[in-house]
N, C-alpha and C positions, 0 to 999 in steps of 0.2 A: 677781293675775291679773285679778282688777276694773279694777282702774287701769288696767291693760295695755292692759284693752280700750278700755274709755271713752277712753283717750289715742288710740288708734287710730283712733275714729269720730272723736276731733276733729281731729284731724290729717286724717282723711277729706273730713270738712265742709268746712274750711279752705281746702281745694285749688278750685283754679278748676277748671270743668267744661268741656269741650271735646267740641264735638257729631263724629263722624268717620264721612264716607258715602263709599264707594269700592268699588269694582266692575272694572274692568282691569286685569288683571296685573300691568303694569307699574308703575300707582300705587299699588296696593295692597300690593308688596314694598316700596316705599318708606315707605309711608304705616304699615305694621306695624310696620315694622323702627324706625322713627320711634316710636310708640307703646310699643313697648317698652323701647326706650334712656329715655323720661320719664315711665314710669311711675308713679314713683314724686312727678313734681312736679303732675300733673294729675287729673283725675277724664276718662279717656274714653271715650265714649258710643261705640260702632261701630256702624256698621249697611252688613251687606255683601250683597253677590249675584255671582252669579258664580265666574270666577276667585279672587275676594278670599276667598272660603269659607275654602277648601282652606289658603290662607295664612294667616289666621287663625287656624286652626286648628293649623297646624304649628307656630305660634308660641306656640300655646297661652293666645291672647289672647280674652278674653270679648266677645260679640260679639251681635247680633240683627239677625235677615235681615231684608234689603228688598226690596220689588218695586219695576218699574220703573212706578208709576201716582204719576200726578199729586196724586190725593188722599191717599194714602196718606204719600207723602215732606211733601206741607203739614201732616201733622197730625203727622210723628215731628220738624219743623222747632221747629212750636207748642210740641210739649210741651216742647223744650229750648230755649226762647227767652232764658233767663237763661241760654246759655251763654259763654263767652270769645267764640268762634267756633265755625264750621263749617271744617272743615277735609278737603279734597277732595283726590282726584286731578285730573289732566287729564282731561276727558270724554274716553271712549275712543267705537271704534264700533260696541263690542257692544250696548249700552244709552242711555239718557238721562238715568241715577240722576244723576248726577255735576252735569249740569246744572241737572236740577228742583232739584236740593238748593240749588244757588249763587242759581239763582235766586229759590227760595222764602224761603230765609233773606233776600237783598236784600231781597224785599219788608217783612218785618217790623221790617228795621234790625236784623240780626245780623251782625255781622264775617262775612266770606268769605273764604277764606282757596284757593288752587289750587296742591299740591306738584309742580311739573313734575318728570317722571319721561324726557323724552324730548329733541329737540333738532329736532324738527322739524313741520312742521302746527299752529303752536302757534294760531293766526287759523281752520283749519277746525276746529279742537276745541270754541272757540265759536261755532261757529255761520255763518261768513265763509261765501261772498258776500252772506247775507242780509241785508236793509237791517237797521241799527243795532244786526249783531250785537256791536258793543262795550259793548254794555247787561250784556252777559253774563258781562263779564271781573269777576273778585272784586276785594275789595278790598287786597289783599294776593297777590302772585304769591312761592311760594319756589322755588329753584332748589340743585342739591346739585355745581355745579361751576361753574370761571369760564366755560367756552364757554356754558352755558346761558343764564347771565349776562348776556351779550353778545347775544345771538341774542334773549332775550326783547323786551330793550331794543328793538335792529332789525325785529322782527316785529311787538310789540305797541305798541310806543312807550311802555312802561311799565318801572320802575324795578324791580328785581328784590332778594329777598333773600334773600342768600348763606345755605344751613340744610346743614351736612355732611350727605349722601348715606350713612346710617346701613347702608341697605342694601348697596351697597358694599363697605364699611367692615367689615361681619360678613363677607363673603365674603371678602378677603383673609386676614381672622383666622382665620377655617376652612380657606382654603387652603395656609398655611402649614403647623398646625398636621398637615392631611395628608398634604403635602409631604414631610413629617417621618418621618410613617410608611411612604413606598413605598417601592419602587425608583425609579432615572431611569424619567422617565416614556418610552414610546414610542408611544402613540397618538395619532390624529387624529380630535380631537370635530368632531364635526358639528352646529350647531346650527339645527333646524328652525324656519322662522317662519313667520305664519301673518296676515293673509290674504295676502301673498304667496305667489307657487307658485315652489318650492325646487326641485322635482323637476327641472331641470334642469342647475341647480349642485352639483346632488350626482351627477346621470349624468357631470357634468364632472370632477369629484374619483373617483371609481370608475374613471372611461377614465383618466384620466392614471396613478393606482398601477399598473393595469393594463396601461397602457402598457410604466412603466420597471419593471414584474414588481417593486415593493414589497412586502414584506411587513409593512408597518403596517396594525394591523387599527383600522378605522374605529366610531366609537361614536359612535349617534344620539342626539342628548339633541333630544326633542319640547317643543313649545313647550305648556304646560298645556290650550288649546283647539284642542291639532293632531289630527289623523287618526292612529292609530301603525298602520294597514295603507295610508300611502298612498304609501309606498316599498318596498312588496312587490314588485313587476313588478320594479323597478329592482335588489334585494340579490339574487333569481332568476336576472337575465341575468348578472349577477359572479361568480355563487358560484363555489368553486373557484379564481377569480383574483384576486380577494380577500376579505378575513375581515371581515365585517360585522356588529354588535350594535347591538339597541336596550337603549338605558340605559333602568332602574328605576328609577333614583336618584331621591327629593323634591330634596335637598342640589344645586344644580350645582356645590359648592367640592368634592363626590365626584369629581364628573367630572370638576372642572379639574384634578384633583391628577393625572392619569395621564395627560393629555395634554403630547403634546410640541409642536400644533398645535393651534390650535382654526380652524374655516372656518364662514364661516355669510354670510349678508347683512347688512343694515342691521338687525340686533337689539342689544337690551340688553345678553343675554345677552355678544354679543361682545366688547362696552365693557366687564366684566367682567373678561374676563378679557384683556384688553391691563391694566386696571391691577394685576392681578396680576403682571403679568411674562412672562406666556404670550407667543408669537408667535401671534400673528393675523391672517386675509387675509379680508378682504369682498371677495366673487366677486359680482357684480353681473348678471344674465340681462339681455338688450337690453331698454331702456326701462326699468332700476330705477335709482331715485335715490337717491344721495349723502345719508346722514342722520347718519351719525356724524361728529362733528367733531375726534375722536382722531388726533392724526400718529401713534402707536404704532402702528395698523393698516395694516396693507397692503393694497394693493388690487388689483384685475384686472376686468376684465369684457368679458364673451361675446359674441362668442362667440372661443374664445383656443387657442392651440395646448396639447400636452401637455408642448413644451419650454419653455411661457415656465411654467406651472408649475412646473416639475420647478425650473428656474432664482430663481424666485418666495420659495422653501421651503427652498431648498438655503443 
């Protein structure tokens, strides 16, 4: 049992250390889901806020908070300065963790490393129109698909490195595995996003079942920093014409498993589940733009009849 151990701490020591600060949703599913698949090749240091809490935690990965101050992200940089790298998400636009970190580490000559989680804003995430926000870009960009691939290159002018999309990659495994267990599914997920205002693409999905008298009962799945009383008015003036839930589910591979549609806007969450095999439609409100670069998805936007719907899904 001696042995066991002491072979354990060396095996510990031995491993390269990897500093890991992220805070956005959407990097931080990645960036966990990443962490846990190489567990076992690295030593890594997390330091989260936010959204990234929660996920963390469900993953069951050890973890210590960070604020969004200046001084504080320079001194958790300092003390891991013998690390591999710093390894980020994309700066989201809840905080500035993401960035202080990229940059603080530059300053001392620590690898930078930014796991793109998205496909689009990749030039305002650091920092663009401000003068010489290309100071801000790390030294290493990864990307978990070939469109991002593509889009890095053309946005940033910078070479990208292909890292599988771990996150992804568990939710089809889980979806599957669900899949397994229902019935055919017959619901239509809805998926809430945030800071966009949804509340009008979902009055659009509501009038239309309600139109052709459906009875597909609709399930909200909220986005982690969304409002869940902010489609209250909206499931009030339906009731009765059609059946509407808010999902509980942490899991979304819960919720994909029982849909036989998923609708939502420009989210993650929707790229999901196109590569699951779902049918998907980004319904777009006047003036929202085009961010996913999936042909699997189908599209629409408002403001649109109830037959081109009905014709859309059929």
């Amino acid at each position: 049992m001696a042995y066991s151990k002491m072979n354990s701490k060396s095996r510990k020591k031995n491993k390269p250390s990897v500093l890991v600060v992220t805070c956005d949703a959407g990097g931080a599913e990645v960036i966990a889901a990443y962490v846990k698949k190489h567990a076992h090749e690295k030593n890594f240091h997390s330091y989260v806020a936010g959204p990234a809490v929660r996920i963390f935690r469900r993953l069951e990965l050890p973890f210590h908070l960070i604020e969004d101050s200046r001084r504080v992200i320079a001194r958790i940089v300092r003390e891991h300065a013998n690390s591999q790298y710093v390894l980020c998400g994309l700066p989201g636009w809840m905080t500035s963790i993401e960035l202080r970190a990229l940059k603080e580490s530059k300053q001392i000559g620590l690898k930078t490393i930014a796991y793109v989680d998205s496909w689009a804003f990749y030039r305002e995430a650091f920092g663009y129109p401000k003068r010489e926000w290309q100071r801000n870009l790390p030294d290493e960009i990864w990307v978990g698909d070939r469109y991002a691939l593509s889009l890095v290159q053309r946005d940033l002018k910078r070479r990208a490195r292909l890292i599988p999309n771990q996150y992804f990659a568990n939710i089809r495994e889980r979806y599957r595995k669900r899949r397994r267990a229902l019935p055919p599914p017959d619901r239509i997920l809805f998926l809430s996003s945030v800071p966009l205002r949804t509340n009008s693409v979902l009055s659009f999905l509501l009038s239309s079942l309600a139109h052709t008298g459906s009875r597909k009962q609709v399930r909200i799945r909220f986005h982690p920093a969304d409002n869940r009383t902010r489609y209250d008015a909206l499931i009030h003036r339906y009731r009765g014409k059609v059946r509407v839930e808010k999902s509980a589910e942490e899991d979304i591979a819960n919720d994909l498993g029982g849909a036989a549609l998923v609708v939502g806007m420009e989210t993650v969450a929707l790229a999901a589940a196109a590569q699951c095999g779902i049918r998907a439609v980004s319904i777009l409100p006047r003036g929202g733009k085009k961010v996913l670069p999936f042909r699997e998805i189908a599209r629409m936007r408002l403001p649109a009849t109830n037959n081109r719907f009905t014709k859309l899904i059929a």
